[in-house]
MARDRENPA-217896 format. One line per field, with one value per residue (C-alpha): residue number from 1; x, y, z. Coordinates in pm, 1 decimal, always signed. Example, Ala and Ser with C-alpha at 12.3 -4.5 7.8 and 13.67 -1.06 7.14 Angstrom:
resi 1,2
u +1230.0,+1367.0
v -450.0,-106.0
w +780.0,+714.0
This chain:
resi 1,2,3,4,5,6,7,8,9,10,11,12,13,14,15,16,17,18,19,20,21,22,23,24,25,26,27,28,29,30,31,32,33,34,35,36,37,38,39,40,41,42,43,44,45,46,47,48,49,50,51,52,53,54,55,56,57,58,59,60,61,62,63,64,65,66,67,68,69,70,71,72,73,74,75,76,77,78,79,80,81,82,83,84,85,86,87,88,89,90,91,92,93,94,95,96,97,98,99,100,101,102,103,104,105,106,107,108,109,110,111,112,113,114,115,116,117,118,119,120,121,122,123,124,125,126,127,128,129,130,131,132,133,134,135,136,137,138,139,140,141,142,143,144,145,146,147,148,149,150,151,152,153,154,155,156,157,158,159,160,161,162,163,164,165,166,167,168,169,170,171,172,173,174,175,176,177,178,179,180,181,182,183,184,185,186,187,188,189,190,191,192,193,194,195,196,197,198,199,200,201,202,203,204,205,206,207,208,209,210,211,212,213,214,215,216,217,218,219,220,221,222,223,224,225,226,227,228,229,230,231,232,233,234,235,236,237,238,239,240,241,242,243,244,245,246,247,248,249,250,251,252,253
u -4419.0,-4214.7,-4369.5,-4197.3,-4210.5,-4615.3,-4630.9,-4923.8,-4909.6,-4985.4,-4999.1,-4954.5,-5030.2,-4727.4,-4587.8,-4250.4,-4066.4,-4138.5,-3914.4,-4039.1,-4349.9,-4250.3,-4095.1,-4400.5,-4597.2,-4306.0,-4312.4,-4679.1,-4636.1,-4679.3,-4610.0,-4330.2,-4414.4,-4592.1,-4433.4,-4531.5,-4543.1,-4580.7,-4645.5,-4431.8,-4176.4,-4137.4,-3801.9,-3674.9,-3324.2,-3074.2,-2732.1,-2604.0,-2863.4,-2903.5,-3203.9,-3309.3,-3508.0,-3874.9,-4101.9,-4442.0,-4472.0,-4148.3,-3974.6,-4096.6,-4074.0,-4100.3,-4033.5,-4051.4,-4055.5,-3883.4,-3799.6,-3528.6,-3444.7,-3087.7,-2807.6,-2784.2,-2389.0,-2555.5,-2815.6,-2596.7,-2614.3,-2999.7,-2912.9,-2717.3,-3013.3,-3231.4,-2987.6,-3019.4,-3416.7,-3433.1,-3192.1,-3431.3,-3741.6,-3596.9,-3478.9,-3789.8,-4032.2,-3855.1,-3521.8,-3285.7,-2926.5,-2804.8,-2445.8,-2481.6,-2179.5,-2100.9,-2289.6,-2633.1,-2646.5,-2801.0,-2607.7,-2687.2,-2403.4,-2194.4,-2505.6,-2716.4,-3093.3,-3165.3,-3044.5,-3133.6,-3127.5,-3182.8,-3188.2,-3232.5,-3496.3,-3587.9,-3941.3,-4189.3,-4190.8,-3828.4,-3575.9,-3681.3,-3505.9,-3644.3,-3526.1,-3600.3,-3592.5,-3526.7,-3559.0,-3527.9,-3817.6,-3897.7,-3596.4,-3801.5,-3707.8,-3413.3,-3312.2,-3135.2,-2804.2,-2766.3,-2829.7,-2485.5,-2457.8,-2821.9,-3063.8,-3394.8,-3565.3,-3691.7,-3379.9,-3205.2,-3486.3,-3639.6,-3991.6,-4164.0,-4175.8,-4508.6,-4473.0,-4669.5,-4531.1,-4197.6,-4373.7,-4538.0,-4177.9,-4003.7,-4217.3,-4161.9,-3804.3,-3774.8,-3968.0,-3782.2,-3413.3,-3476.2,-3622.2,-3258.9,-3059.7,-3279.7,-3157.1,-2887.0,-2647.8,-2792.4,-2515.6,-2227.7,-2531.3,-2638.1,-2282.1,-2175.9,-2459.6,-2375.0,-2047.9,-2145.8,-2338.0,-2118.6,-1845.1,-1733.9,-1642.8,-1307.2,-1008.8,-1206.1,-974.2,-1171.8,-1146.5,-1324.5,-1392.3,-1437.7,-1507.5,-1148.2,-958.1,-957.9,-778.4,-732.1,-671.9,-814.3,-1118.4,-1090.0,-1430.3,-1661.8,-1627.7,-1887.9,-2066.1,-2067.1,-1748.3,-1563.7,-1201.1,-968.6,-630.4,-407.1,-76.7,+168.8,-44.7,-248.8,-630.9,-861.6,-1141.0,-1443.1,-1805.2,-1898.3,-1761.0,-1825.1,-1678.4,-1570.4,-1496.0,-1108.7,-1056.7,-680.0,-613.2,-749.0,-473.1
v +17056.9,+16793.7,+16414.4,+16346.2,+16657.2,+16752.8,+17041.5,+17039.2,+17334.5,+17295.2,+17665.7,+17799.5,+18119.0,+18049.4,+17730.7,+17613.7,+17523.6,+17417.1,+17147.5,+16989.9,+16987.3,+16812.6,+16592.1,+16526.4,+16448.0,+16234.4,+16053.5,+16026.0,+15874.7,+16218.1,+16191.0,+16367.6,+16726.4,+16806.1,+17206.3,+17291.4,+17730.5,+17927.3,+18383.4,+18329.8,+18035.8,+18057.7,+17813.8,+17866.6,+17692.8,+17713.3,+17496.2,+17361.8,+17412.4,+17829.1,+18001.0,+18150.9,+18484.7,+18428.6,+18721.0,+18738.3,+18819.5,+18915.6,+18573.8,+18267.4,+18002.6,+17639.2,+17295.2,+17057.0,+16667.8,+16473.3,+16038.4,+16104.6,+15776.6,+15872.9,+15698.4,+15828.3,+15972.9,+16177.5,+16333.3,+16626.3,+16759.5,+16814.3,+17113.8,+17251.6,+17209.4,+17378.0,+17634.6,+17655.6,+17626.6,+17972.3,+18153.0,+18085.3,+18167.7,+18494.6,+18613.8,+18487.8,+18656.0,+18989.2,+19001.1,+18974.0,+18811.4,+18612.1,+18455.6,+18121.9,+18035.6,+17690.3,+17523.4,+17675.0,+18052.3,+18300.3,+18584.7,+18986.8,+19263.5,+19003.3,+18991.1,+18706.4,+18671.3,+18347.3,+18005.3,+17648.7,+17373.9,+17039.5,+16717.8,+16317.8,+16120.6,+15787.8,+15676.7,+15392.9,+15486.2,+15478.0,+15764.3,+16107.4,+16462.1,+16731.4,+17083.1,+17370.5,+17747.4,+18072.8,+18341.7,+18750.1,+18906.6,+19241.3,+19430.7,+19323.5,+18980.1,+19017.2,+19213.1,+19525.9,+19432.1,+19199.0,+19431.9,+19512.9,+19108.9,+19053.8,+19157.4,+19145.8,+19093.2,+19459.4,+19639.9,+19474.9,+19554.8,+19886.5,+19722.5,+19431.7,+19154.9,+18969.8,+18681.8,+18434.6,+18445.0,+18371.5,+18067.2,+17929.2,+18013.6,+17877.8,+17509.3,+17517.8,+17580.1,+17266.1,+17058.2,+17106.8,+17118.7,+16791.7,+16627.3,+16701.8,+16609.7,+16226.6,+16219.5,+15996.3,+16340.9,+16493.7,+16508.1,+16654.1,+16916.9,+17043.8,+17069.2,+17253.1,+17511.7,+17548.1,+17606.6,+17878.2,+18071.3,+18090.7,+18355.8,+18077.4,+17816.0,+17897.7,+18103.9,+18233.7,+18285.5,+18158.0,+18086.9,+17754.5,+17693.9,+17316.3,+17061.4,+17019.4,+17336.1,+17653.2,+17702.3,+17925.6,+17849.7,+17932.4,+17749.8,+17450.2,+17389.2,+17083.4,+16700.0,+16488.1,+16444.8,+16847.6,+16863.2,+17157.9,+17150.8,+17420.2,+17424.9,+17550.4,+17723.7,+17441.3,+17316.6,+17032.1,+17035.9,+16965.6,+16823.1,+16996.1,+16848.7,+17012.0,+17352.0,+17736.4,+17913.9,+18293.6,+18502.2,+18674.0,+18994.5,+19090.1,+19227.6,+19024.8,+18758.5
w -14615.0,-14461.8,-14474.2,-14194.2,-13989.7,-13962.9,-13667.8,-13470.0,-13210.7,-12848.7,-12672.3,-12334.6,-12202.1,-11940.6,-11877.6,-11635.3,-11918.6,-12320.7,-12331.7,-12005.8,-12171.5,-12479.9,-12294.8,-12036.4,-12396.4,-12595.2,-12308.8,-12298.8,-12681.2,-12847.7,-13249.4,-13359.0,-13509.9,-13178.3,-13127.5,-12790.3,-12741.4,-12477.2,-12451.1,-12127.3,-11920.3,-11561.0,-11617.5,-11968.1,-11981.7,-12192.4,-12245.4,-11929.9,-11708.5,-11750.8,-11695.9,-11994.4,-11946.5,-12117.5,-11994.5,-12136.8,-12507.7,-12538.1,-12715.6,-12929.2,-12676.0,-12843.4,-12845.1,-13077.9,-13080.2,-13271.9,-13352.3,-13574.0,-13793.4,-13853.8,-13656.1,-13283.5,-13338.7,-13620.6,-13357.3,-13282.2,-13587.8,-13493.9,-13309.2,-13603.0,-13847.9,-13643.1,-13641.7,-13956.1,-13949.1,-13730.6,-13993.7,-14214.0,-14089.2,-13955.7,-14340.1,-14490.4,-14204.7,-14102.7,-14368.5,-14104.4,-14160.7,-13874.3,-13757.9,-13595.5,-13336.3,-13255.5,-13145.7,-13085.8,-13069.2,-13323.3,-13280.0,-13519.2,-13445.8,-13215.9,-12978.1,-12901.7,-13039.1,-12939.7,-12875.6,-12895.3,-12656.9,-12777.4,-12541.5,-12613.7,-12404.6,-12396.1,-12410.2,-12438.8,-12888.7,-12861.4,-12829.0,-12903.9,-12950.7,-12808.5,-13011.0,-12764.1,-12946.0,-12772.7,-13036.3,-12836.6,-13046.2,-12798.1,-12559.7,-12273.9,-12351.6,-12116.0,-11831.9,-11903.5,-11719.0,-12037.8,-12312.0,-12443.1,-12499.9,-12610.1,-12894.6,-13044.6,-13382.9,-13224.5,-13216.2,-13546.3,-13743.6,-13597.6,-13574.8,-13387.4,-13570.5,-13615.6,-13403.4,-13598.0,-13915.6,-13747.6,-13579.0,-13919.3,-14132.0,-13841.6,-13831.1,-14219.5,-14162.4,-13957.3,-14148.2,-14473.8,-14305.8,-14086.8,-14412.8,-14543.1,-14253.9,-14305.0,-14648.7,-14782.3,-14822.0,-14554.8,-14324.9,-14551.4,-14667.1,-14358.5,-14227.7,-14539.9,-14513.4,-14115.3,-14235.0,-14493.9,-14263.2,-13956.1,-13878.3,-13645.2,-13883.5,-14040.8,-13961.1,-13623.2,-13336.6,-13079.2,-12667.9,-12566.8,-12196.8,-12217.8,-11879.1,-11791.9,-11912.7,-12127.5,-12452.4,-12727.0,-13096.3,-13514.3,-13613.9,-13868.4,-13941.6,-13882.3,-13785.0,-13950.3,-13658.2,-13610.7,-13355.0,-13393.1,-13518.2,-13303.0,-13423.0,-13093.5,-13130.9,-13162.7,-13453.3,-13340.2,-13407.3,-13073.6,-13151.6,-12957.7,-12862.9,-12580.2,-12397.8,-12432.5,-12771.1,-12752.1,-13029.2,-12997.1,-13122.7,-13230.5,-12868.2,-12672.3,-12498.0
């Protein structure tokens, strides 16, 4: 277990949102470690401001605080660790395989299971991060005009999955990838192991919808900071830290 990382777990029967309660309690002074977990969210949220569909029992719905000691341009790569984190806690608790694409999704058969939404806060301790985790676990987890986009640890596995071992593999998960990502290599590791277990990484033709426009182009892999690299037709490489990424298939224009 993590010497840094030591998860206490705060739970909710239903609660407006997990990550405005961590950040109610980092603000408060919470330590970090403190995973906050709710059976149900009344405004789950997702990247840029989405709702994110949390019905009762039907997802693992947590937060978890951290005061990361690593320099603040390295913070993004926070949200690809935990990536990382909830690939492993799904293989070790249910054997499932999972695609991660950039920067936050956890995708099985090109559908999404779950995603992660993390967010940087100052309080009175200092700054804090605040890693939010969506993981699908039942088909009721979303509404059924979603289901050819969605999935659940349900449906890729053909059972339902025993909620708290995914919480306790998933707390262990964080704790020993953000003990890496604090390390002097931790960087260059935990963008080469995003790397090796994302479709999206290299040679990907991908469509990102960005602020200001909408281009199309092969991936190039990672920045250090976790940026995407997009080479576009004429051959430049766009360098991309924030937007919407879409997988191309071969007829798509």
């Amino acid at each position: 277990m993590s010497v840094m990382f030591r998860p206490t777990i705060l739970r909710f029967d239903s609660i407006d949102s997990t990550n405005l309660e961590a950040i109610r309690h980092a603000k408060a002074g919470a330590p970090e470690g403190l995973c906050v977990v709710a059976r149900e969210q009344t405004r789950g949220r997702g990247r840029l401001d989405r709702a994110w569909e949390s019905p009762k029992d039907a997802g693992l719905y947590l937060s978890a605080i951290l005061r990361p000691q690593i320099a603040i341009e390295q913070w993004a790569l926070i949200t690809l660790m935990a990536a990382l984190a909830v690939g492993d806690a799904l293989l070790k608790s249910c054997g499932l395989r999972v695609d991660i694409k950039w920067p936050n999704d956890i995708f099985v058969h090109n559908r999404k299971l779950g995603g992660i939404l993390a967010e940087a806060i100052e309080t009175d301790r200092g700054p804090a991060a605040i890693v939010g985790i969506g993981i699908n676990l039942r088909d009721a987890a979303f509404p059924a005009v979603i289901m050819k986009r969605a999935i659940s640890v349900e449906s890729a596995t053909g059972t339902v999955p025993d909620a708290e071992l995914l919480l306790e593999k998933l707390t262990e998960a964080i704790a020993g990838r953000y003990d890496l990502l604090s390390s002097q290599d931790g960087r260059e590791h935990t963008i080469r192991e995003w790397c090796a277990s994302s479709s999206y990484a290299f040679d990907r033709r991908v469509r990102v919808s960005g602020i200001s426009d909408t281009f199309e182009g092969v991936t190039r892999g990672l920045e250090s900071d976790g940026a995407l690299r997009v080479e576009i037709p004429d051959g430049r490489v766009r360098i991309v830290r924030a937007g919407d990424v879409t997988a191309l298939r071969a007829m798509d224009k």
